[in-house]
C-alpha positions in Angstrom: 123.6 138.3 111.3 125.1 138.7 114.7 121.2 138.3 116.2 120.5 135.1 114.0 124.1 133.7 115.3 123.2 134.5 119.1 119.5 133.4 118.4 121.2 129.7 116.8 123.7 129.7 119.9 121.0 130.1 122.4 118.2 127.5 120.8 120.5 125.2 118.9 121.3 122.8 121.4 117.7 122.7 122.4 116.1 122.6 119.2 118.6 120.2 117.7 117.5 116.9 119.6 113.9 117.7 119.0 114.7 118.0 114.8 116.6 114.9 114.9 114.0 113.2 116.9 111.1 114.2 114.4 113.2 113.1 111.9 113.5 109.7 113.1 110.3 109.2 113.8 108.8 110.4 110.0 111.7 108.2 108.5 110.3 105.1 110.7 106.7 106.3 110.1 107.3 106.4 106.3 108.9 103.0 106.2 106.5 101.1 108.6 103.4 102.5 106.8 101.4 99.9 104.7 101.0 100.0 101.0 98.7 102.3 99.5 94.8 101.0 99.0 91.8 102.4 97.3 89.6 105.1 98.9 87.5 102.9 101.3 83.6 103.7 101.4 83.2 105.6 104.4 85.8 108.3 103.6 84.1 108.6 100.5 81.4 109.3 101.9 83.2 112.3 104.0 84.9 113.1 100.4 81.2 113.6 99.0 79.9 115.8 101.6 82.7 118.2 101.5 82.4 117.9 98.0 79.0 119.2 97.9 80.2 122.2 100.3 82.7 123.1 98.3 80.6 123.3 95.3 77.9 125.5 97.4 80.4 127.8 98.5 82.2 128.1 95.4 79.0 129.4 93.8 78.4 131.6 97.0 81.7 132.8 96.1 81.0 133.9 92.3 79.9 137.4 91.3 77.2 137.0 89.8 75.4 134.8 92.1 71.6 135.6 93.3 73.1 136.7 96.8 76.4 138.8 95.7 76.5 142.0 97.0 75.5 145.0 94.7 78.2 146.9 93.2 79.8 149.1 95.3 78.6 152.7 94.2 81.7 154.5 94.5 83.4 152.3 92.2 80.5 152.1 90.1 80.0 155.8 90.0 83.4 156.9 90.0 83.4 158.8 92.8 85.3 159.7 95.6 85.4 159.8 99.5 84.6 163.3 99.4 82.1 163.7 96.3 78.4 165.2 97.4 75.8 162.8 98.2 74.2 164.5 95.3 76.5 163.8 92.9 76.8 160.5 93.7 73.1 159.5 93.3 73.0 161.3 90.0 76.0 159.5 88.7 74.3 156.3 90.3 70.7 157.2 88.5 72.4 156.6 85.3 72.9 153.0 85.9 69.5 152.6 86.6 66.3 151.9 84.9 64.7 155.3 82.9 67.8 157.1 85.0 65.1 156.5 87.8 66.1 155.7 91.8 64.9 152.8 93.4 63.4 152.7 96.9 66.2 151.5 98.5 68.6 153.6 96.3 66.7 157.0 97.6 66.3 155.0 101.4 70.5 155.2 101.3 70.8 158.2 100.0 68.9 159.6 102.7 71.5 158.4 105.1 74.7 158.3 103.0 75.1 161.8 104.5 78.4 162.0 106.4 81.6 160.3 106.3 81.0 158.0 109.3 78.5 156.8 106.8 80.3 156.3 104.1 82.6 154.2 106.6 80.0 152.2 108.0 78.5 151.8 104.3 82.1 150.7 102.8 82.9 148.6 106.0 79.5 146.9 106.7 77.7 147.2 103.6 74.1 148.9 102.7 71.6 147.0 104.7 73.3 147.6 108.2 73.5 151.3 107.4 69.7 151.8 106.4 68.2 148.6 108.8 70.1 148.9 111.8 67.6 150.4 114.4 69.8 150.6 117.4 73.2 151.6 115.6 74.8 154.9 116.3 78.1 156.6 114.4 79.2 157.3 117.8 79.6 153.4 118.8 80.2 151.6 115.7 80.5 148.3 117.5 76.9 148.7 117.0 77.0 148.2 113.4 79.7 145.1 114.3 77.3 143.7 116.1 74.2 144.0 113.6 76.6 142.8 110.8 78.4 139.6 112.9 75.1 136.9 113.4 74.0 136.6 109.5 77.1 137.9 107.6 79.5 135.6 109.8 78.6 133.9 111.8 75.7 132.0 110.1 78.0 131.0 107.3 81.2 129.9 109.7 78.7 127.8 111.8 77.5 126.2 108.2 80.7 125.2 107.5 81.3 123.7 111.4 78.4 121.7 110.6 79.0 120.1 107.6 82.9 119.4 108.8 80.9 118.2 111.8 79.0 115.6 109.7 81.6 114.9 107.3 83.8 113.6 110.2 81.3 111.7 112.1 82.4 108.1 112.8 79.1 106.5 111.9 78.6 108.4 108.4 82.1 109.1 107.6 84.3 105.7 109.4 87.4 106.0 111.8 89.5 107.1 109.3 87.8 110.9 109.1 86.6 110.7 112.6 90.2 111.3 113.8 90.5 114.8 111.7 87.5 115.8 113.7 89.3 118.2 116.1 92.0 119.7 113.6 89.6 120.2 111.2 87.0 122.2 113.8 90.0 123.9 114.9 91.0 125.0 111.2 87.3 126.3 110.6 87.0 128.3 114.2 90.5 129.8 113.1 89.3 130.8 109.9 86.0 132.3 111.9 88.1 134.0 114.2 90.4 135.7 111.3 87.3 136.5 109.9 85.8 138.5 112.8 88.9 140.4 113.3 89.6 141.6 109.9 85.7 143.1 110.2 86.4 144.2 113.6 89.9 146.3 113.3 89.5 147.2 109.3 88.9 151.2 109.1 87.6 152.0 105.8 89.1 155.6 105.6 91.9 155.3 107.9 93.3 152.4 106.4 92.6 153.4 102.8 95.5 153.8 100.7 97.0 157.6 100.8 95.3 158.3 97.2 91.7 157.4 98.4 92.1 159.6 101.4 93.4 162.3 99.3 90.6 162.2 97.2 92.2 161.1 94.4 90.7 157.3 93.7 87.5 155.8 95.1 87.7 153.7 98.2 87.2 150.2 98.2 84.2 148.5 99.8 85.4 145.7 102.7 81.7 144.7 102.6 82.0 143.7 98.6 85.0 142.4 98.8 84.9 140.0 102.1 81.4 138.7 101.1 83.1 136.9 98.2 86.3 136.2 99.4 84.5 134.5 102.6 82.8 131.8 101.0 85.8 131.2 98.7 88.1 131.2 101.9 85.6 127.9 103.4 86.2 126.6 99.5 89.8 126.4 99.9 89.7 125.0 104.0 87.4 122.6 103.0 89.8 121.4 99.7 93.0 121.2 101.8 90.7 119.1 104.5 89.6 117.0 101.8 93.4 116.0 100.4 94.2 115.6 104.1 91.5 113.1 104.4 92.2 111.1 101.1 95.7 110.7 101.9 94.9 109.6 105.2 92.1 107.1 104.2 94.1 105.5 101.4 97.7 105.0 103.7 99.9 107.4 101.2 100.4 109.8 103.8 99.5 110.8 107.8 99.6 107.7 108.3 98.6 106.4 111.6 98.5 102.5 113.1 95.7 101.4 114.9 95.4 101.7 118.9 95.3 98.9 121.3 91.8 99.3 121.4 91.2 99.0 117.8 93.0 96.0 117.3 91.0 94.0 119.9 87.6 95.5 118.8 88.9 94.4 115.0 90.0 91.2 116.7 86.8 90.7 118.6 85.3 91.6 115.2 86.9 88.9 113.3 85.7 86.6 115.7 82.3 87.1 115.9 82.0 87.1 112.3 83.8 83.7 111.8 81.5 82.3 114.7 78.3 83.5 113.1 79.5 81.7 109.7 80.2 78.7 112.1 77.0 78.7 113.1 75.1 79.3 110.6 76.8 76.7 108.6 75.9 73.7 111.5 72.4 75.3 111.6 72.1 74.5 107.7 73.8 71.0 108.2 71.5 70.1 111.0 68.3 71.3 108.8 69.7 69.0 106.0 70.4 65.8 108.2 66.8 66.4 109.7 65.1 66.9 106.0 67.1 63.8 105.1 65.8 62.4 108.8 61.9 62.9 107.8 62.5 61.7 104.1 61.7 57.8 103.9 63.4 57.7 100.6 66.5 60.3 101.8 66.0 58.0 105.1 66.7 54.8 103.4 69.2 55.7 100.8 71.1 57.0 104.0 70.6 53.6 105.8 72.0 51.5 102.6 75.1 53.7 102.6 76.3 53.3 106.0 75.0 49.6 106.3 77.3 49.0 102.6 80.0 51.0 105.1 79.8 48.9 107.9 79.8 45.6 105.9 82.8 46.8 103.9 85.0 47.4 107.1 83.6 44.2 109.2 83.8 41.3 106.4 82.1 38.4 107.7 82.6 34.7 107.3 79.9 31.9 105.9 78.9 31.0 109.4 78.3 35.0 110.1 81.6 35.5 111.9 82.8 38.9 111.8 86.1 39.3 110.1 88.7 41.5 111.7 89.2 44.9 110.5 90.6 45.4 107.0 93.1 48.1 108.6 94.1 46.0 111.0 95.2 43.3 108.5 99.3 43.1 108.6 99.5 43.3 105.0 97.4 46.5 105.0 99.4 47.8 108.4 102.9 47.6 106.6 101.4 49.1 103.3 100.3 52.0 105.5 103.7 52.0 107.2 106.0 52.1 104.2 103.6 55.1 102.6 103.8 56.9 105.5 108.0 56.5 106.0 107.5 57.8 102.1 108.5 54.4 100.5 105.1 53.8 98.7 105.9 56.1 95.6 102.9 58.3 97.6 103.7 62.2 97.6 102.5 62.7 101.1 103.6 67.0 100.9 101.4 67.3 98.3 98.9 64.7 99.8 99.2 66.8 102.8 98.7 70.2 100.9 95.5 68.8 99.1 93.9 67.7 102.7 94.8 71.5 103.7 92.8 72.7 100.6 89.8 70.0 101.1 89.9 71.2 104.9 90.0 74.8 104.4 86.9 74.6 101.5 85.3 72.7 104.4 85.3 74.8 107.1 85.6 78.3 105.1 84.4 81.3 107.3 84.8 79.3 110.6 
């Protein structure tokens, strides 16, 4: 208690400010955050390629897939560190076909002959103690080096790759683009965990004290780290996945767009509203020419704006032109007593209905 109170003494005041601060800043984070929306389509898209890894590597990770390890024959046989080689194989024989051998069974028996072996066979499995041509018990980073390229690292740079593609801004969007780095980071951590626990792990030495005493048979590494690999990557690749739906649908790790981003969404915006523009004056100006080319469209347009014209410009007997009708003073102070709203005329809603007749008008400009 005395440590923790020096320990509190020394770091409180510095530690302190810095809680408070984060604290501050998630409370104004949390309330400045935007309701939540549904799962856009490019995260899904991310969502359904780590879902397809996690279902590859969740199979990888059952034990009775087509490329689990066979059983370890200690545990299979019963038998401990120290049994004969013999006596293994004849235990082993009885879990075989006719109590026969195979090939491979009498291949490692041949070589399951000391207890280096029997470490390198518990620690690296059965194919790097009968393949390995350049392996020696004396130097068993030999056998970490035959064991690293297919057993790890093939799978680890699997699993970069398809967090690789699952956060690639033109597949997977912005929004999972910006987990690119933590979630690499994540899976090279997992690698590297992986590589040491292979490295430093001693099979005898670090065996309980009943295995070394003869007493129990030792567990294989090999058995047990091929299936717990795979299901390791399963449950990166779920937390990455609940990280990235959060994210995508604004419920949590929120994060408000840059500078940048607002005037590319901006620019955006804009180009789409001029191509709308346009394309709408390019339809009007095909229409007024089809109407243009059309005698019949051509003259119905003529006897509307010739029944306009004679409508405004009222003409007299001799063929004198009348003033305006607007102009008129009877029609000048009806105009001026609607618009001082004295004409029993509802001009806000007048005005709101121009505003609609407007907006349906010039939509997308």
């Amino acid at each position: 208690m005395n440590s923790v109170k020096s320990l509190l003494i020394f770091f409180g005041p510095v530690l302190l400010p810095r809680l408070i601060t984060a604290y501050r800043s998630l409370r104004v984070s949390i309330a400045s955050r935007p309701p939540p929306r549904s799962l856009p389509a490019a995260p899904g898209r991310a969502l359904n390629i780590l879902f397809g890894g996690i279902v590859f590597f969740l199979l990888l990770s059952l034990p009775f897939n087509p490329h689990a390890p066979d059983p370890n024959i200690f545990s299979l046989t019963r038998s401990r560190l120290n049994t004969p080689t013999d006596v293994i194989f004849n235990r082993l024989a009885r879990f075989r076909p006719d109590n026969l051998l195979t090939e491979s069974d009498i291949l490692l028996q041949s070589k399951l002959t000391s207890l280096g072996a029997r470490k390198v066979y518990l620690t690296f499995g059965p194919d790097a103690l009968v393949s390995c041509q350049f392996c020696s018990f004396d130097n068993l980073s030999t056998y970490l080096m035959y064991y690293l390229p297919f057993h790890v690292f093939l799978p680890h740079l699997a699993h970069l790759l398809l967090l690789g593609i699952a956060t690639s801004a033109p597949i997977a969007g912005r929004e999972s683009s910006r987990w690119r780095t933590k979630f690499t980071l994540a899976a090279i951590a997992l690698a590297a965990l992986d590589i040491y626990i292979v490295a430093t792990y001693d099979a005898i030495n670090g065996a309980p004290l009943s295995v070394r005493a003869g007493q129990k048979p030792p567990s294989s590494l090999y058995n047990q780290i091929t299936l717990l690999r795979p299901l390791a990557i399963v449950i990166c690749d779920v937390i990455c996945s609940t990280v990235l739906w959060l994210s995508a649908t604004n419920r949590f790790f929120f994060k408000p767009p840059s500078a940048v981003e607002q005037v590319d969404g901006a620019v955006s915006m804009a180009l789409q509203a001029l191509t709308g523009a346009n394309s709408k004056l390019r339809a009007c100006s095909v229409t007024r020419n089809a109407v243009v080319r059309d005698k019949a469209l051509k003259s119905r347009d003529d006897l509307y704006w010739q029944a306009m014209v004679a409508s405004e410009n009222l003409q007299t007997g001799e063929g004198e032109i009348l003033n305006n009708i607007w102009e008129e003073e009877e029609v000048a102070r009806a105009v001026s007593k609607a618009m001082a709203g004295q004409g029993g005329i509802d001009l806000a809603q007048l005005g709101v209905n121009a505003n609609d007749f407007v907006r349906g008008v010039t939509e997308g400009m």
